[in-house]
N, CA, C and O of each residue as an XYZ file, in Angstrom:
264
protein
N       0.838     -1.173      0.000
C       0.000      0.000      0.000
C       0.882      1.235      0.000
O       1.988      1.286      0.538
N       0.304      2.200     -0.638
C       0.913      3.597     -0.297
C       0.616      4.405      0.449
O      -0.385      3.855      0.908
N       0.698      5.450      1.039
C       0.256      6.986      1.448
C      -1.102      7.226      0.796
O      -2.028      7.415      1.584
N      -1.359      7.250     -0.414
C      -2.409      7.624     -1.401
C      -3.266      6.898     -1.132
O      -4.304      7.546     -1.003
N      -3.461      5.513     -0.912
C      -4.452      4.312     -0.510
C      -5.441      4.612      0.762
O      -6.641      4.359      0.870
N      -4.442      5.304      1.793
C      -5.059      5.659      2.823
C      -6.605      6.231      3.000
O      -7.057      5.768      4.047
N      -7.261      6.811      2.543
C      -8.216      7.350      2.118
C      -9.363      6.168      1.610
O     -10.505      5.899      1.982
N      -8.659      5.741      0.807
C      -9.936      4.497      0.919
C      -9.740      3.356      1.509
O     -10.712      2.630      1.714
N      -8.475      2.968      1.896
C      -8.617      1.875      3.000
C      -9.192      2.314      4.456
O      -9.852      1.501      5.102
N      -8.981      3.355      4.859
C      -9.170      4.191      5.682
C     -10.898      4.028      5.678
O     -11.523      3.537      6.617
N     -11.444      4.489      4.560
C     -13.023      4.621      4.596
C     -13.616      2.788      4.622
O     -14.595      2.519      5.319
N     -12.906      1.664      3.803
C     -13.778      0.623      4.419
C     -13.574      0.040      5.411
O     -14.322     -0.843      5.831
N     -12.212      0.533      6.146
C     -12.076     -0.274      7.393
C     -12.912      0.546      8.574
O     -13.212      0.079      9.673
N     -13.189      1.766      8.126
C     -14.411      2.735      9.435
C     -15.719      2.084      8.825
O     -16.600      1.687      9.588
N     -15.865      1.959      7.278
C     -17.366      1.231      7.211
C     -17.320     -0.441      8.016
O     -18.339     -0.816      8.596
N     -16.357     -1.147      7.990
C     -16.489     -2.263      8.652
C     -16.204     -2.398     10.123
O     -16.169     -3.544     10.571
N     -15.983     -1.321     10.986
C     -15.804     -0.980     11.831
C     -17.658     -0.279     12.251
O     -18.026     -0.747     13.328
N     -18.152      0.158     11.952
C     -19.330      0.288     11.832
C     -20.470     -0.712     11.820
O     -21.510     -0.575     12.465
N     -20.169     -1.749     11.011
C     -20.858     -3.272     11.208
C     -20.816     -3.662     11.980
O     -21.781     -4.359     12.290
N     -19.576     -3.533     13.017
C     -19.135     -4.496     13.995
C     -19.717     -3.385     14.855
O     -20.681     -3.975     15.344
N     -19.735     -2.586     15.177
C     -20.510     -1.589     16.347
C     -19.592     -0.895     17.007
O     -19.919     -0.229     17.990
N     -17.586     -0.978     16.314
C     -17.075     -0.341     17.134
C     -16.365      1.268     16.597
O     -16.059      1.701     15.486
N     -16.312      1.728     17.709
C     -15.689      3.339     17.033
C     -14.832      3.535     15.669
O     -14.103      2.599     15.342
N     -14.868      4.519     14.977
C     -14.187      5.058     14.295
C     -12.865      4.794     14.037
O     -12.313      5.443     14.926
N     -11.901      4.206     13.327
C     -10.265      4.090     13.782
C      -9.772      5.477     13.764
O     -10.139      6.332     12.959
N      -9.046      5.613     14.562
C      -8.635      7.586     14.833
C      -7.484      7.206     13.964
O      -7.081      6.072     13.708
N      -7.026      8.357     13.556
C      -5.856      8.752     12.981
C      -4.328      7.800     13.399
O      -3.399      7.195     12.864
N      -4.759      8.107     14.461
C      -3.163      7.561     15.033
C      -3.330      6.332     14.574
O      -2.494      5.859     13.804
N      -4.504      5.572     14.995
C      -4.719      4.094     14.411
C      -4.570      3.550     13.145
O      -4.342      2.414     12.730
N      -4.729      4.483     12.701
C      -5.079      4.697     10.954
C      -3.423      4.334     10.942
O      -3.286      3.291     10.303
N      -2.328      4.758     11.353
C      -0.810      5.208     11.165
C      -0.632      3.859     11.555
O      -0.361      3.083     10.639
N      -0.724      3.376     12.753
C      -0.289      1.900     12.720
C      -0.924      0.512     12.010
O      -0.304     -0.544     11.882
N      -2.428      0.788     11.542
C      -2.824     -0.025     10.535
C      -2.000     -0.564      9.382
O      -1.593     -1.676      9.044
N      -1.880      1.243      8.703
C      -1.030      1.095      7.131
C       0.758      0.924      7.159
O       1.482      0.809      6.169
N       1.264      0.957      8.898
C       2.609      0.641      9.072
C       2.428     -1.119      8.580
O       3.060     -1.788      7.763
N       1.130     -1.506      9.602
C       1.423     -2.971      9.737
C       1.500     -3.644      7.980
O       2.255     -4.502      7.522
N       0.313     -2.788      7.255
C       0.055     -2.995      5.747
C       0.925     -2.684      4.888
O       0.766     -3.419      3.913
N       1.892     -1.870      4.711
C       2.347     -1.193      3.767
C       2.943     -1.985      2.963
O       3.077     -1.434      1.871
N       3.488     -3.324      2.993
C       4.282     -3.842      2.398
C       3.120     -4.945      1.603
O       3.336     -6.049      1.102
N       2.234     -4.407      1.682
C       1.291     -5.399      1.291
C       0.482     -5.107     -0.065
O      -0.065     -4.015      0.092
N       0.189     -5.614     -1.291
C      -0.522     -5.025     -2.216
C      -1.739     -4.649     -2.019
O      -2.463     -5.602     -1.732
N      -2.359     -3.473     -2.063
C      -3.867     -2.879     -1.984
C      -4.717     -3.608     -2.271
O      -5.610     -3.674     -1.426
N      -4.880     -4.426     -3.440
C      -5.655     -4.894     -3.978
C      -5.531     -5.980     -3.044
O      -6.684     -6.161     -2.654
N      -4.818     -6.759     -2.499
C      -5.281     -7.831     -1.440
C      -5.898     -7.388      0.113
O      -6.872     -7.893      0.672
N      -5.055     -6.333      0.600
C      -5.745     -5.685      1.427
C      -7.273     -5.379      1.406
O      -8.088     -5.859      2.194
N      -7.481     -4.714      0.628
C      -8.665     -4.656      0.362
C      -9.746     -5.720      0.188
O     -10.885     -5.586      0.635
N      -9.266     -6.912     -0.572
C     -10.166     -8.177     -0.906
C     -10.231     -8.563      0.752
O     -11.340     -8.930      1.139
N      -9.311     -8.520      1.608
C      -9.317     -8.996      3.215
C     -10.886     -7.892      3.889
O     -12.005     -8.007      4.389
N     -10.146     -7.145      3.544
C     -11.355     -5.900      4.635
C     -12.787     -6.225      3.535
O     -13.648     -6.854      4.150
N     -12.991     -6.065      2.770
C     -14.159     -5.910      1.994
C     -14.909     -7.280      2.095
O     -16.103     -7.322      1.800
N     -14.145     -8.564      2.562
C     -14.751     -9.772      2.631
C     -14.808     -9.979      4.036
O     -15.706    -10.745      4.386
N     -14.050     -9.475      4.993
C     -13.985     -9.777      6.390
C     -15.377     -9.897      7.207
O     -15.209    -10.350      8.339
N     -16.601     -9.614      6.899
C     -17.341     -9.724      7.325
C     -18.598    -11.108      7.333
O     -19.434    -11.655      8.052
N     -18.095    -11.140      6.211
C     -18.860    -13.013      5.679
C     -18.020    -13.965      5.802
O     -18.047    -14.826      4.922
N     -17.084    -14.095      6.853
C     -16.605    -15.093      7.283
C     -15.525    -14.760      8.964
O     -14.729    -15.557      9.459
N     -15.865    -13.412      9.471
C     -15.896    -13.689     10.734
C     -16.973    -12.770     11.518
O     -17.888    -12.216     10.908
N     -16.780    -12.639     13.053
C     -17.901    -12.233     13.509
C     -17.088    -10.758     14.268
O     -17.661     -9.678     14.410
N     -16.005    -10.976     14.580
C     -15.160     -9.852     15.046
C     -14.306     -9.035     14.223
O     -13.763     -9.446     13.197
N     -14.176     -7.627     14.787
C     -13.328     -6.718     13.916
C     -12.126     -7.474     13.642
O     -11.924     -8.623     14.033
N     -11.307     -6.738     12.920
C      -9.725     -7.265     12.787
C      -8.845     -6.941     13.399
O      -9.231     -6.085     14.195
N      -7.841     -7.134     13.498
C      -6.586     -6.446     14.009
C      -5.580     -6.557     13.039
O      -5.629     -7.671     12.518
N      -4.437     -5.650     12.460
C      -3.648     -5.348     11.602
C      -3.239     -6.848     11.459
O      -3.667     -7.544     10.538
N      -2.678     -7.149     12.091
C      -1.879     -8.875     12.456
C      -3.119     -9.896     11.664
O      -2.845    -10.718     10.790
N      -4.333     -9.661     12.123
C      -5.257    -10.719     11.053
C      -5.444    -10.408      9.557
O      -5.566    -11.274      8.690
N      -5.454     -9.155      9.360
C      -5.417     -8.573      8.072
C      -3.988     -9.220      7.317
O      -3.995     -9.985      6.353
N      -3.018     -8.800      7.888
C      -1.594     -9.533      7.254
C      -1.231    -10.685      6.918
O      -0.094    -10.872      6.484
């Protein structure tokens, strides 16, 4: 991922954060998310967060995303 990605990884991980019933990821969170991601291609990132919900019942944590 890049810098530039942020923005929309940013927006489905607060929409799936929203499903699950829990707060907003703040900024700072946001910073250690895309540390844990960065080395990771977007396009898989994304297939993780955008599917994460039809096959578990809890939010993620950077470490399950990876």
């Amino acid at each position: 991922m890049t810098r530039t990605d942020i923005p929309l990884f940013g927006g489905q991980l607060n929409a799936l954060a929203e499903v699950f019933g829990k707060p907003a990821v703040s900024v700072k969170a946001m910073e250690v998310w895309f540390d844990a991601l960065r080395d990771s291609p977007t396009e898989i990132v994304m297939d993780v967060i955008n599917g994460w919900a039809r096959h578990n019942g809890r939010f993620p944590t950077p470490a399950q995303v990876w």
